[in-house]
C-alpha positions as semicolon CSV with decimal commas, in nm:
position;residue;x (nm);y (nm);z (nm)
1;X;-4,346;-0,704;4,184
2;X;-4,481;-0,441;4,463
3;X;-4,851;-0,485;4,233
4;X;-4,805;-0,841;4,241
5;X;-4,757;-0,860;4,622
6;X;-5,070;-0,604;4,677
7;X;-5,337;-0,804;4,462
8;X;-5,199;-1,098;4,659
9;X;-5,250;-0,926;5,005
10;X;-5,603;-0,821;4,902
11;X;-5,718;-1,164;4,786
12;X;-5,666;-1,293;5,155
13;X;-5,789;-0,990;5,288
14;X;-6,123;-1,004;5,114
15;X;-6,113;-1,420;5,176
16;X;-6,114;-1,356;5,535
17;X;-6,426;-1,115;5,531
18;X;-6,623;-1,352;5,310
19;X;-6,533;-1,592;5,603
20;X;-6,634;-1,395;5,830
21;X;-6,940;-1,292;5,761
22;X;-7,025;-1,669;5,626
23;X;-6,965;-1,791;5,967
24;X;-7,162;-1,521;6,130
25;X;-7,477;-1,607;5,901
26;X;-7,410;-1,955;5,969
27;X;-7,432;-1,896;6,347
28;X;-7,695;-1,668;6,375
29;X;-7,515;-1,336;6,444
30;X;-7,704;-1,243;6,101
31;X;-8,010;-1,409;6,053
32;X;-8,234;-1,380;5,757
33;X;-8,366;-1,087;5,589
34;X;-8,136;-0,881;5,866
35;X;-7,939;-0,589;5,678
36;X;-7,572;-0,601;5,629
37;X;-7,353;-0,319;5,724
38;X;-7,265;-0,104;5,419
39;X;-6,990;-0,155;5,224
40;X;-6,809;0,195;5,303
41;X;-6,902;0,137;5,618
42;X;-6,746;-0,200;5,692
43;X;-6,458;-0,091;5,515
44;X;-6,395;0,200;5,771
45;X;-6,420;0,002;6,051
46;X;-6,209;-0,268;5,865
47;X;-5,949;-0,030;5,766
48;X;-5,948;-0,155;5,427
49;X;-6,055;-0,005;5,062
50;X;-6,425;-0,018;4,974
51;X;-6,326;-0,258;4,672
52;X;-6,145;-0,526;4,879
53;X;-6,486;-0,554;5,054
54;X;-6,731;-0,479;4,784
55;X;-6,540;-0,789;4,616
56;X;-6,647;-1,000;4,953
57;X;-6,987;-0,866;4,932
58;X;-7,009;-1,021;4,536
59;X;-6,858;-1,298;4,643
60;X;-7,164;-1,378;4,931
61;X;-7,412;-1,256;4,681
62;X;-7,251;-1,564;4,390
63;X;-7,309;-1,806;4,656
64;X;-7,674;-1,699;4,791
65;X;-7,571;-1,596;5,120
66;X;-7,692;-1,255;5,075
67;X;-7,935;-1,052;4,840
68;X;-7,832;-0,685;4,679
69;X;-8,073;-0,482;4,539
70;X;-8,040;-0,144;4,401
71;X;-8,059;0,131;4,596
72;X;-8,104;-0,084;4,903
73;X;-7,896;-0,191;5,176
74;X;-7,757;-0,594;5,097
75;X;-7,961;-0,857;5,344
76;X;-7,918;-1,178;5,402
77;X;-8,090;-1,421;5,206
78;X;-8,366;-1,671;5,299
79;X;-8,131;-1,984;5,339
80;X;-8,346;-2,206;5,548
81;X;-8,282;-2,380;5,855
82;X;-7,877;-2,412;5,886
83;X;-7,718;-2,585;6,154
84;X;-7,588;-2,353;6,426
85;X;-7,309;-2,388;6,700
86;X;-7,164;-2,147;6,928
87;X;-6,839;-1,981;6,720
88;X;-6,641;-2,145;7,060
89;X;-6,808;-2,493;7,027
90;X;-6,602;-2,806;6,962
91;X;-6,669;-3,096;6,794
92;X;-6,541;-3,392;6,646
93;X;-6,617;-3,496;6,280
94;X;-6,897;-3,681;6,227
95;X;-6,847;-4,071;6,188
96;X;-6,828;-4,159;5,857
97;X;-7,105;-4,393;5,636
98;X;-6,830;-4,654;5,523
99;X;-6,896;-4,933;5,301
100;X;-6,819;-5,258;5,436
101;X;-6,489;-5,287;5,259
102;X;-6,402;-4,959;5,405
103;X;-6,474;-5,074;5,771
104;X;-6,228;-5,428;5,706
105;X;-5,957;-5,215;5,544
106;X;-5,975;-4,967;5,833
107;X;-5,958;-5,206;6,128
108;X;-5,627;-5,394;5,958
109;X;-5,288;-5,304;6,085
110;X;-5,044;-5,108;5,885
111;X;-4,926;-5,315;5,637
112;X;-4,562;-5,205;5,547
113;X;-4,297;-5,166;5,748
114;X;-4,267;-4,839;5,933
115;X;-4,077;-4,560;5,728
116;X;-3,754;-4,421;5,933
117;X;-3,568;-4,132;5,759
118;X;-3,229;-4,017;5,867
119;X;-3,096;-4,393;5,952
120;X;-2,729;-4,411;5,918
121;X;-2,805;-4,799;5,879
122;X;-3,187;-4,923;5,771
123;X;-3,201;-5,273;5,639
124;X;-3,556;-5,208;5,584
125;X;-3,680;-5,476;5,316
126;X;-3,812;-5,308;5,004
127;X;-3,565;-5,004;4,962
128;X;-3,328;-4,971;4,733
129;X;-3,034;-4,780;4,674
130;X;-3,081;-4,446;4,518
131;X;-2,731;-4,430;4,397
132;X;-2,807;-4,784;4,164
133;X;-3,085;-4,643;3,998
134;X;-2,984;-4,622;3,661
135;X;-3,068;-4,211;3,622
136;X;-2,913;-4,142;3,338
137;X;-3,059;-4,451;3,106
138;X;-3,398;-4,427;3,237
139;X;-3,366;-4,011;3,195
140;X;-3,246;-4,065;2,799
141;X;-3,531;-4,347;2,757
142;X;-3,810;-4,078;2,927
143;X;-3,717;-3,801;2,705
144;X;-3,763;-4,013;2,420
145;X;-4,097;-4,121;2,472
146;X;-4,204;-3,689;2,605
147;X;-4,057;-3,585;2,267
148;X;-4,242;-3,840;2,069
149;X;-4,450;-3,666;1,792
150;X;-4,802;-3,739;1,898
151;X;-5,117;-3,611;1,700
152;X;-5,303;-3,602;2,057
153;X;-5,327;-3,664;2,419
154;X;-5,522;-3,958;2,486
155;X;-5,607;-4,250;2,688
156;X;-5,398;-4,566;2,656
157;X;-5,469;-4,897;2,577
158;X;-5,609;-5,088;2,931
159;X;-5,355;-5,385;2,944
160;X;-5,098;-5,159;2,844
161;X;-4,863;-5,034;2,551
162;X;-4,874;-5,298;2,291
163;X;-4,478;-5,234;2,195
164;X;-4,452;-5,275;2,611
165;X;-4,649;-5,594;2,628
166;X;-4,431;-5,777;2,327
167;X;-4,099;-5,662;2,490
168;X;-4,219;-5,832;2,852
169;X;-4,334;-6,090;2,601
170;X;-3,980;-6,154;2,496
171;X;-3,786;-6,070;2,810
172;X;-4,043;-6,368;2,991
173;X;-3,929;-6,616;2,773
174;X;-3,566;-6,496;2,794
175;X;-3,556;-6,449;3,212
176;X;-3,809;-6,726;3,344
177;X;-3,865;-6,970;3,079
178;X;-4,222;-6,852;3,065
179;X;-4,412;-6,885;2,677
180;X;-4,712;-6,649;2,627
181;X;-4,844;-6,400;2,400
182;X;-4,797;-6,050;2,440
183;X;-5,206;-6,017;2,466
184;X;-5,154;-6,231;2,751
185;X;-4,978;-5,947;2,963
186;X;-5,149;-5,737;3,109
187;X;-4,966;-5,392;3,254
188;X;-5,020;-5,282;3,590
189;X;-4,939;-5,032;3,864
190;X;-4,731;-5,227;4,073
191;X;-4,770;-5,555;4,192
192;X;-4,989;-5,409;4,462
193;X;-5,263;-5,378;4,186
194;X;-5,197;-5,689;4,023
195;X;-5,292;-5,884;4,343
196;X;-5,578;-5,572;4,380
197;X;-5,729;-5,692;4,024
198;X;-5,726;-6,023;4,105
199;X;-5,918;-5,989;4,415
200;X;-6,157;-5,755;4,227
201;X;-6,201;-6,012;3,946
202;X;-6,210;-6,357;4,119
203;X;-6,273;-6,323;4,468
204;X;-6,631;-6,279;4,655
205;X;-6,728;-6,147;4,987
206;X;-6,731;-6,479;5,199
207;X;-6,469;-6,704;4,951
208;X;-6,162;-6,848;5,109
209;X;-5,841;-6,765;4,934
210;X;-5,515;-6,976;5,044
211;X;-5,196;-6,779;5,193
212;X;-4,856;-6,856;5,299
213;X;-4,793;-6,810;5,651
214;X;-4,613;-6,617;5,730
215;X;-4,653;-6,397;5,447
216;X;-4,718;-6,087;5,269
217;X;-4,830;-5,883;5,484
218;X;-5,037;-5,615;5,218
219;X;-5,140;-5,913;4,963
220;X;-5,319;-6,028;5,279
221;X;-5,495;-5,702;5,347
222;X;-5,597;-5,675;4,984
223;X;-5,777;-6,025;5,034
224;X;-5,951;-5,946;5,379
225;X;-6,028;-5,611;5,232
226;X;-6,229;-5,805;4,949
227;X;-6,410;-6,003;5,223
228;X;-6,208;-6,305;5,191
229;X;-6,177;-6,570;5,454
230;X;-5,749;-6,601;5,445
231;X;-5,666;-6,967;5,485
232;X;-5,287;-6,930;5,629
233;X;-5,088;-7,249;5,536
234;X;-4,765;-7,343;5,704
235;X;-4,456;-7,298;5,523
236;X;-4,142;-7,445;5,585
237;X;-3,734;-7,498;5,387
238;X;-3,958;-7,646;5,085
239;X;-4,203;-7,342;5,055
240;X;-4,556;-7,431;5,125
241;X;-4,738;-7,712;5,278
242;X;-4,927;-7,849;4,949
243;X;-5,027;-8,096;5,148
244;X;-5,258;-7,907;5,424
245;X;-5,406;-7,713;5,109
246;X;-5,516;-8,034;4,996
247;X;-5,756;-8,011;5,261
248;X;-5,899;-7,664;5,122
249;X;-6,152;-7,743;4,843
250;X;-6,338;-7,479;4,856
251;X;-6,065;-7,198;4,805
252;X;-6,123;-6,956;4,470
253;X;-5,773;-6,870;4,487
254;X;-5,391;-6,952;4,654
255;X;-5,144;-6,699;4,654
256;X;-4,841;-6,846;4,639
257;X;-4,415;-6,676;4,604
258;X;-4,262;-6,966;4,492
259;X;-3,940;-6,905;4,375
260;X;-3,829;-6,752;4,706
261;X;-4,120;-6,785;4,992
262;X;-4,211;-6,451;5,163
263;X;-4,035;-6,392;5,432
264;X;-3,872;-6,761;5,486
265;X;-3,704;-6,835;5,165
266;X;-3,787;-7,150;5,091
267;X;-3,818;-7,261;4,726
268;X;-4,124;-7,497;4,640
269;X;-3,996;-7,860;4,587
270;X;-4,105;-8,010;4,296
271;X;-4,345;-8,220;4,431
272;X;-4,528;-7,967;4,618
273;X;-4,513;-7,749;4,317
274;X;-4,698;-8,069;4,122
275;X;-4,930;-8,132;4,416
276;X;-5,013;-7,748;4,407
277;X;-5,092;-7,749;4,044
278;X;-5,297;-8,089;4,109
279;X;-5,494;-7,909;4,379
280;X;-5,600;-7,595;4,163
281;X;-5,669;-7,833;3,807
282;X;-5,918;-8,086;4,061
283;X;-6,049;-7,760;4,231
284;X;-6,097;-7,521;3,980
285;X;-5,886;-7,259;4,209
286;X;-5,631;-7,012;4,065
287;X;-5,329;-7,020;4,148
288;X;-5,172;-6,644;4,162
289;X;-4,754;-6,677;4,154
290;X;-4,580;-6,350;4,298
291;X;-4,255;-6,382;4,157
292;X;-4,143;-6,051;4,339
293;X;-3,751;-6,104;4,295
294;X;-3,715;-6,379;4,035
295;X;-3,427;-6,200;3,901
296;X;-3,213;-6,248;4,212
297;X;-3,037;-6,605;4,280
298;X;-2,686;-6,618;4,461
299;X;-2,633;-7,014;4,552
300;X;-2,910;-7,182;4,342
301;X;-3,022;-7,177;3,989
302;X;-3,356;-7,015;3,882
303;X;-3,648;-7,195;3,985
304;X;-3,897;-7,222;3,685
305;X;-4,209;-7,039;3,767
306;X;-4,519;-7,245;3,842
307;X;-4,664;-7,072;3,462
308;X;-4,438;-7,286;3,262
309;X;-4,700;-7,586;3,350
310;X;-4,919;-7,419;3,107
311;X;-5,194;-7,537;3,307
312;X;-5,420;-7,252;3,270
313;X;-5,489;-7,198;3,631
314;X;-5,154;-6,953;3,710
315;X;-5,161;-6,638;3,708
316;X;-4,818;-6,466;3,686
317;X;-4,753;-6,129;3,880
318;X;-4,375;-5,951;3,818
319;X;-4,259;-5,615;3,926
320;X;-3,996;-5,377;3,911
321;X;-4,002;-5,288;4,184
322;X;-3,696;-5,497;4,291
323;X;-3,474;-5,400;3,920
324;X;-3,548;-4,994;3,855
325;X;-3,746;-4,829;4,155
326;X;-4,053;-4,896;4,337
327;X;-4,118;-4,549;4,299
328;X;-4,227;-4,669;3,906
329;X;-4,547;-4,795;3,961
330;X;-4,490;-5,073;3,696
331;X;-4,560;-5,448;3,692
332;X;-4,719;-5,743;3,460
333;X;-4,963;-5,962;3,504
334;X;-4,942;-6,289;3,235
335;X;-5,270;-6,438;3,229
336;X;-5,452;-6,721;3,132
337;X;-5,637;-6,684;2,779
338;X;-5,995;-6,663;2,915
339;X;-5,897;-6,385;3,192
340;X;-5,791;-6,176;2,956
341;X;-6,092;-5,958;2,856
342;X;-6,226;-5,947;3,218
343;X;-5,895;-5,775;3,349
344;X;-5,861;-5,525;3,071
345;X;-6,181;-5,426;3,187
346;X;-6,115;-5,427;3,570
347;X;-5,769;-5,256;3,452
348;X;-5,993;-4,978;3,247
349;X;-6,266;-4,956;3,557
350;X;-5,982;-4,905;3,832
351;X;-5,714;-4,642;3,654
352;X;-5,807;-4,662;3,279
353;X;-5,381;-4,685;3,197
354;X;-5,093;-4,711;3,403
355;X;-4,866;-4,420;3,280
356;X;-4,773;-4,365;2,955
357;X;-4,426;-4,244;2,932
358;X;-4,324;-4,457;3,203
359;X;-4,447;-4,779;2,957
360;X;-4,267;-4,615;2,670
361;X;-3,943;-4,528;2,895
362;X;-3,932;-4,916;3,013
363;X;-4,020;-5,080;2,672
364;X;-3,705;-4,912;2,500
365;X;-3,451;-5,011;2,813
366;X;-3,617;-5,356;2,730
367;X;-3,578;-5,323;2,314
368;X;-3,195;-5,171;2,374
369;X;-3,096;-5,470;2,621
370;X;-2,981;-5,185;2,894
371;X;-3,247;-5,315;3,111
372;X;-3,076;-5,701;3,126
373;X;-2,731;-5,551;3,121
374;X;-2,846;-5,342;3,467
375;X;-3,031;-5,637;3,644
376;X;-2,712;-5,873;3,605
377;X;-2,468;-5,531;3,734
378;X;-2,797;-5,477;4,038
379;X;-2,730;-5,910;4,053
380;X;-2,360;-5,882;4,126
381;X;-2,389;-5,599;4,382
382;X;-2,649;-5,763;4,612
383;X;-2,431;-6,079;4,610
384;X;-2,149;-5,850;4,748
385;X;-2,396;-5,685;5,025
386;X;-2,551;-6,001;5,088
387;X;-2,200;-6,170;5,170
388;X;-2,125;-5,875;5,379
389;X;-2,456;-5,934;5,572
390;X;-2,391;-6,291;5,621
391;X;-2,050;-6,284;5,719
392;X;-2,128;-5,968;5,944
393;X;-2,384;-6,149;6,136
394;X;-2,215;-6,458;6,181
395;X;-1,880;-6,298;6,282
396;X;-2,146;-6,092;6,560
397;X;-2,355;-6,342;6,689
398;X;-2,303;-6,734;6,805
399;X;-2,676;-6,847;6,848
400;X;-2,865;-6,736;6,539
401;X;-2,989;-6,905;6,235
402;X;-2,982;-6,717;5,914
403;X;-3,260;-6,849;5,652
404;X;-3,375;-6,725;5,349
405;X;-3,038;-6,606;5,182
406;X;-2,982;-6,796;4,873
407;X;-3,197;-6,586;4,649
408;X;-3,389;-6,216;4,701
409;X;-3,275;-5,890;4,894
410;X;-3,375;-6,023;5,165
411;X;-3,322;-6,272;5,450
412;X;-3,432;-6,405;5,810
413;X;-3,261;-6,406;6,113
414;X;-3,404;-6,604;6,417
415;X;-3,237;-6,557;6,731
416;X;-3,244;-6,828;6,986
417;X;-3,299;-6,794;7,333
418;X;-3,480;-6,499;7,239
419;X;-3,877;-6,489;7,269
420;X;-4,084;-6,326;7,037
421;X;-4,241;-6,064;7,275
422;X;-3,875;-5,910;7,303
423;X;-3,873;-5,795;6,910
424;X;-4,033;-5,500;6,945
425;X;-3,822;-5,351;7,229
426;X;-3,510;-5,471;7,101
427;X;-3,605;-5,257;6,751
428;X;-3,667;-5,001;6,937
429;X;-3,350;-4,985;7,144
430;X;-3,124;-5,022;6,746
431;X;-3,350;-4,748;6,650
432;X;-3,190;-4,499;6,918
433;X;-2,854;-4,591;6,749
434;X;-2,942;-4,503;6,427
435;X;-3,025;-4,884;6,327
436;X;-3,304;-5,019;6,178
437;X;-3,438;-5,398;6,199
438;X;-3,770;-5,483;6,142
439;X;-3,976;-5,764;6,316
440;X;-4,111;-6,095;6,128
441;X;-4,370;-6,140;6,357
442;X;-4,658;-5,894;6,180
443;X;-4,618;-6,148;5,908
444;X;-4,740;-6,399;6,087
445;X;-5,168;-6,410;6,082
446;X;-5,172;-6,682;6,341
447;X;-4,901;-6,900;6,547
448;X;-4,598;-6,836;6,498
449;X;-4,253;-6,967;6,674
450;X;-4,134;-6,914;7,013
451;X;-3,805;-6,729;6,931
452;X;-3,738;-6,374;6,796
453;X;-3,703;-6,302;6,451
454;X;-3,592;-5,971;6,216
455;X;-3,621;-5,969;5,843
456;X;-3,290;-5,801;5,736
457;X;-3,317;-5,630;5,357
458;X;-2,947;-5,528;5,241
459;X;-3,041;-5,320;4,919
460;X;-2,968;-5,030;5,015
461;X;-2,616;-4,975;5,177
462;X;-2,265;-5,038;5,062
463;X;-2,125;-5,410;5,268
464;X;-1,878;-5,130;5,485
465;X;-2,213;-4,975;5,630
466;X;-2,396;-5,347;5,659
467;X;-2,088;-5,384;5,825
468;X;-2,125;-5,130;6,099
469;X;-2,462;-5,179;6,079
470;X;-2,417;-5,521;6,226
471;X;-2,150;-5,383;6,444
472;X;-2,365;-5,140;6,614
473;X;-2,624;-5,399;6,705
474;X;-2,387;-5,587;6,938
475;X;-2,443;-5,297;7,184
476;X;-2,825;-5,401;7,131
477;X;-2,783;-5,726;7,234
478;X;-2,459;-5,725;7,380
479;X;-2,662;-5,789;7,756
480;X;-2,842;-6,103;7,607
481;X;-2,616;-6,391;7,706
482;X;-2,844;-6,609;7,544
483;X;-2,712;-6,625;7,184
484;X;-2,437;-6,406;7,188
């Protein structure tokens, strides 16, 4: 161990000599052809062993800085002109060359909410629950798939593991209705790169792509990162206004959620769901359907996805984000026949494969059932935290109106007699309690109402902490006469 510990000590040491001396070439201290002191010299008045810096010496001689020659004295080599600075001098990086889709993503906002650790109560949306994670299932169903016999290590199929693919194929058909074939599914890392692909794929610097507004917040950026001109569309109890897309004929793409509008709730009517489909069929547009938490509904029955209309311009995007973890990087794309070879390609370009073991883990919790049985136990538990919310917030406050609740992990609350301006202080004021609420208003791109707002998740806390959660942000409000 004492060897171990000395090699270890003698690598820095000679590090910091080959350092040194770099920097003082570099600078000017040493300039070309000058001699270097010797090496039992410099190790004297280092106070270290000739070999530490003979090693630094062979080190500057492997990378041209300096020239040996035998029976000679080293020198430093004929570099050419180098850019000097005064050892003290201080400067700032350079300003980066960025391509133009690095200069849009760079002046966009941070898209998620902020992170908060150590919260005693964080209805942050988006979190779930460590302790439902089904560890020892998913642990069983990974160790499986390592301890596969494999003739090799290689690269994976683009769209994803085959066996994978026909599971999702069945589970679709099963969960949502929807009828495809399993080369129709496409595997990807997260519903964050399913709406990545499909800017990649179908969207053009200068094309106008239709959003909800308010919406999500990071599908946005991925569009203005593309170069996409974001058309926001009101949305209201019924989902989106089909009607004021009407008026967009130009749009490559709307990206629609549905089942359960992001952040509102609302669930497209059916004759908005029918004008919608209308719209993309007369304008060749695609229609891309984030069903982010289809597998959640409390007071309604499922809503059929917009892909059972079969009408070739839907593309489906799921996640599990929302079921397992989103710290799996695993969703599906179901696409249209004739997108099919373009995104395997895209898919291959981007990441080659989303991860192996984590398709092979998933597809056998999907073969066994286990991952069914869990979503309808993860179903039942968010009904009892979102009743807990619900009744919480109604028992603590007079003048609110709660939206958004009847499906999701999710929901809204808009607090009247509040302005909007006041969000941001009032978050911060729960925050110094150990609370966290989150403002709607960075989901709204343009206008928005004239009342505060908080998007309230409830995934990850039993209903006795939403409780005094809820509790604790009477003392937040408590002064606001307004609505309490």
């Amino acid at each position: 161990m004492g060897q171990l510990k000395d090699r270890s000590r003698n690598v820095g040491t000679t590090r910091r000599i080959v350092e040194s001396l770099r920097d003082q070439i570099a600078t000017g201290v040493y300039a070309p052809g000058d001699r270097l002191p010797s090496t039992r010299a410099l190790a004297v008045d280092l106070g270290v062993s000739r070999t530490t810096v003979t090693a630094a010496f062979d080190q500057l001689i492997s990378e041209g800085y300096v020239v040996s020659r035998q029976g000679s004295a080293s020198v430093v080599a004929e570099i050419g002109p180098m850019r000097h600075r005064q050892p003290d001098e201080k400067s700032g990086p350079a300003i980066p060359r960025l391509s133009s889709y690095a200069q849009r993503l760079s002046q966009l906002p941070e898209g998620a909410s902020p992170v908060h650790s150590g919260l005693a109560f964080n209805f942050r949306y988006g979190d779930l629950s460590a302790a439902d994670f089904p560890t020892l299932l998913w642990r069983r169903a990974l160790t499986e798939a390592l301890l596969k016999t494999k003739g090799r290590l290689a690269y994976g199929v683009p769209a994803g593991n085959p066996v994978l693919r026909k599971e999702l194929q069945g589970y679709l058909w099963r969960a949502r209705g929807i009828r495809c074939e399993s080369e129709q599914i496409a595997v990807v890392s997260g519903s964050q790169q399913g709406l990545d692909l499909c800017a990649r794929v179908l969207v053009d610097t200068g094309d106008r792509v239709v959003m909800e507004e308010p919406g999500y917040v990071m599908a946005r950026h991925v569009f203005v990162a593309a170069g996409a001109s974001v058309i926001p569309v009101p949305c209201d109890d019924g989902g989106l206004d089909a009607a004021a897309v009407e008026g967009v004929r130009d749009a490559v793409l709307a990206y629609v959620t549905p089942s359960h509008q992001y952040p509102l709730g609302g669930v497209l009517s059916v004759g908005r769901r029918e004008a919608l489909l209308r719209w993309a069929d007369e304008t060749g547009a695609y229609i891309l359907e984030d069903d982010y938490d289809g597998e959640y509904r409390y007071d309604v029955k499922p809503i059929p996805p917009l892909y059972q209309s079969r009408s070739g311009r839907v593309i489906y995007l799921g996640t599990i984000s929302k079921t397992l973890s989103p710290t799996l990087r695993l969703g599906y794309l179901v696409l249209p026949e004739n997108l099919v070879q373009v995104f395997s390609k895209c898919k291959q370009a981007v990441d080659r494969h989303s991860p192996a073991h984590d398709q092979e883990a998933f597809a056998s919790l999907l073969e066994s059932g286990a991952y069914e049985r869990h979503v309808r136990k993860m179903r039942r538990v968010n009904a009892e935290r979102r009743a807990a919310l619900i009744e919480a917030l109604r028992k603590t406050f007079d003048n609110i109106e709660v939206v958004g609740s009847s499906a999701g992990l999710h929901l809204v609350v808009w607090f009247n007699g509040l302005k909007p301006e006041n969000e941001v202080d009032l978050a911060a004021e729960a925050l110094k309690l150990g609370v966290g609420i989150y403002p709607v208003d960075p989901l709204y791109a343009g206008q928005r109402p004239r009342r505060a707002g908080f998007v309230f998740g409830y995934a990850t806390m039993t209903p006795a902490e939403i409780r005094s959660g809820i509790e604790l942000l009477r003392r937040v409000f408590g002064n606001r006469d307004a609505f309490i």
